[in-house]
N, C-alpha and C positions, 0 to 999 in steps of 0.2 A: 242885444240881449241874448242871442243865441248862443252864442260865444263865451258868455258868461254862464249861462244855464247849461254848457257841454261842461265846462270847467269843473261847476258846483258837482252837478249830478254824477257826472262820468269819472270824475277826480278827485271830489269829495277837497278842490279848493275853496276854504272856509273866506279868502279874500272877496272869491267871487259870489260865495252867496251871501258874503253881508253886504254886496253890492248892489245884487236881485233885491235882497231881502230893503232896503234903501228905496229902490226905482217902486217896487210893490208898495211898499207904506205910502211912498206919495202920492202913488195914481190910485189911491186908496182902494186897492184890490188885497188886500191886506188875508180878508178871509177868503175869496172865490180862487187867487193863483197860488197866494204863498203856501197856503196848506201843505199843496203835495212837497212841493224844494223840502220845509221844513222836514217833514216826515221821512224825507227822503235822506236827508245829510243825517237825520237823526239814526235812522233803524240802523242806515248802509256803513256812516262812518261813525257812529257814536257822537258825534258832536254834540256836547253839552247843552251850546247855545241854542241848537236848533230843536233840543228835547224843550225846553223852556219856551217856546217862540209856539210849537205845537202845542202848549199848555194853554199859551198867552191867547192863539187864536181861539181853541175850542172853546174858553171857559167867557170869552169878550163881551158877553150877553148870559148874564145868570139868569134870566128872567126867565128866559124859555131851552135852560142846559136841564135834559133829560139827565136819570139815573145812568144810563151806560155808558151816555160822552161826557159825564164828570168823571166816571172810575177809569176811563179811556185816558184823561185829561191828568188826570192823577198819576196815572203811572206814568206820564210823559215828567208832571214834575219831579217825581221820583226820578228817574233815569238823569234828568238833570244834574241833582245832586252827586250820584256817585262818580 
């Protein structure tokens, strides 16, 4: 996993963080590890998917999504789109 998490972060290899982004979903750490990767591929390399993915985690629970981490959540889906 290291190796793949140098790749993502430091390289901005999208093979390798739909890899992480894979091994994450299973061990259902979905919301407490992939957060950052996401945010990370998203600010550092633009990557579409991973703006969508930071959407997908924050917004996973409406029930208790405060006003800031929806307009937060928001512009992750925006940024997706363009």
């Amino acid at each position: 996993m290291d190796s793949l998490d140098n790749l993502a972060l430091n390289n901005g290899d999208t093979i390798a963080y739909n890899e992480l982004k894979g091994i994450y979903y299973v061990g259902e750490q979905k919301f407490t590890g992939f957060l950052y990767h996401a945010m990370i591929m998203s600010n550092k390399y633009n990557y579409k998917k991973a703006s969508f993915d930071v959407y997908d985690i924050l917004t996973s629970n409406n029930k208790i999504l405060d006003r800031k981490t929806k307009e937060l959540a928001n512009e992750y889906l925006s940024k997706s789109k363009k």
